[in-house]
ZAMARGU-4260 file (C-alpha; in steps of 0.2 Angstrom, whole numbers, plus 5000, padded with zeros to 4 digits):
<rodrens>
0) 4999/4989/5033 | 4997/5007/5035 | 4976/5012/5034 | 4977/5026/5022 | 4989/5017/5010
5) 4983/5015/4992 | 4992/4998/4991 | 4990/4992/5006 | 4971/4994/5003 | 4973/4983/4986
10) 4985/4973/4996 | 4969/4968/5007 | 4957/4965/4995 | 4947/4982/5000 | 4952/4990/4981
15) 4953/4983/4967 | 4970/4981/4958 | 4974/4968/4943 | 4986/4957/4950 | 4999/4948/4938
20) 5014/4941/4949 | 5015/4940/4966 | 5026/4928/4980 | 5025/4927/4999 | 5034/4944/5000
25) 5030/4956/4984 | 5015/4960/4972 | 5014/4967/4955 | 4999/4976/4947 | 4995/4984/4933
30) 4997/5002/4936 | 4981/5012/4933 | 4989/5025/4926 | 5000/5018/4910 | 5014/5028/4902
35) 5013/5014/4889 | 5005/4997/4887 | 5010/4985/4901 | 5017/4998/4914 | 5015/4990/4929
40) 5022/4993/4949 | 5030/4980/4959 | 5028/4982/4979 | 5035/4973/4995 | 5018/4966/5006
45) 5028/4974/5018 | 5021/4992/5021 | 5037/5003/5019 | 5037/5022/5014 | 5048/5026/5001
50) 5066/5019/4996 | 5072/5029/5010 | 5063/5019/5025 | 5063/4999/5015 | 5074/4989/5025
55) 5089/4979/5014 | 5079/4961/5013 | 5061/4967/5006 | 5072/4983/4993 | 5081/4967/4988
60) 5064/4955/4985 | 5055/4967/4977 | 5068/4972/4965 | 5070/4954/4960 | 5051/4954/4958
65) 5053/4968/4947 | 5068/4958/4935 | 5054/4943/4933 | 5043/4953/4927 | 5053/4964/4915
70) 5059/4946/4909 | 5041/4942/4908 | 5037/4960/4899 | 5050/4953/4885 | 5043/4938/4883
75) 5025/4942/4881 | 5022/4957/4878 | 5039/4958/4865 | 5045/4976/4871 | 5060/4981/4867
80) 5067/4984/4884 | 5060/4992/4901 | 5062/5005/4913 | 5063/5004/4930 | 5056/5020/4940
85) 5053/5023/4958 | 5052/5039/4965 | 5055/5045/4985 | 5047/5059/4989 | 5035/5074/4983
90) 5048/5082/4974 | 5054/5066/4963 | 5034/5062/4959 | 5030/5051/4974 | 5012/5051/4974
95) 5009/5034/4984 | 5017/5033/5002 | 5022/5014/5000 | 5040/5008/4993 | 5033/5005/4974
100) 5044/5001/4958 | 5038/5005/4940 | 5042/4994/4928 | 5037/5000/4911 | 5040/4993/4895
105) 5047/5001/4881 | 5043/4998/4861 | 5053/5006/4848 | 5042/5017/4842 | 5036/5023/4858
110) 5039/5043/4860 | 5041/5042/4878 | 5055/5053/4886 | 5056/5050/4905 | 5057/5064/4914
115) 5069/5071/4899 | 5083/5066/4889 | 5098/5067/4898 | 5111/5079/4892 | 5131/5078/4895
120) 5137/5087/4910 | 5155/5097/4910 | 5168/5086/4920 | 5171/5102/4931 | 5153/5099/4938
125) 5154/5079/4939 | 5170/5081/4950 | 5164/5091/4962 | 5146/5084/4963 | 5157/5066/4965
130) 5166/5078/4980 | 5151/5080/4990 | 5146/5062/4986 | 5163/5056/4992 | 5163/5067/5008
</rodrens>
């Protein structure tokens, strides 16, 4: 646990968090900051930065976590599907310094766009981007 992590802290009792799954290696609260009702984070116990420093084992629990409770999300809270967000780094809207996934409902009538809708890219660009990727 890292002393000046936000969900370490809730992790440790020290801050309060609302709590609605957990197992012996992730947790998931409600986050306090909603983008619509039922929004919730998923984390591993396990203090970890970001997506770039989370070993395999704990990327792999919490993101099963996160599956049980979208499943959960569509049984009782009857959305019509769910986002999965995580963001690594200041630049993609890390705000917390520990590995944390979003799990977010969505309702039909909900007017969320996140960040954006995505728009079609040229092939030209998409072959060379897949380039880079490729090395």
């Amino acid at each position: 646990m890292a002393d000046d992590c936000v969900f370490c802290s809730i992790l440790a009792g020290d801050m309060p968090g609302e709590v609605i799954q957990e197992d012996e290696h992730t947790v998931a609260f409600m986050d306090i900051n909603p983008w619509t009702r039922g929004h919730a984070v998923v984390i591993p116990r396990r203090h970890s930065r970001n997506l770039f420093d989370i070993d395999d084992e704990d990327l792999g629990r919490t993101t099963m976590a996160a599956r049980r409770l979208a499943l959960t999300m569509r049984e009782r809270l009857d959305c019509d599907g769910v986002n999965l967000l995580n963001a690594a780094e200041p630049v993609a809207w890390q705000t917390i310094w520990h590995f944390h996934l979003h799990v977010i409902p969505r309702y039909a009538d909900d007017p969320l766009e996140l960040p954006t809708r995505p728009e079609r890219a040229e092939p030209k660009v998409l072959a060379e981007v897949a380039r880079e990727l490729r090395g």
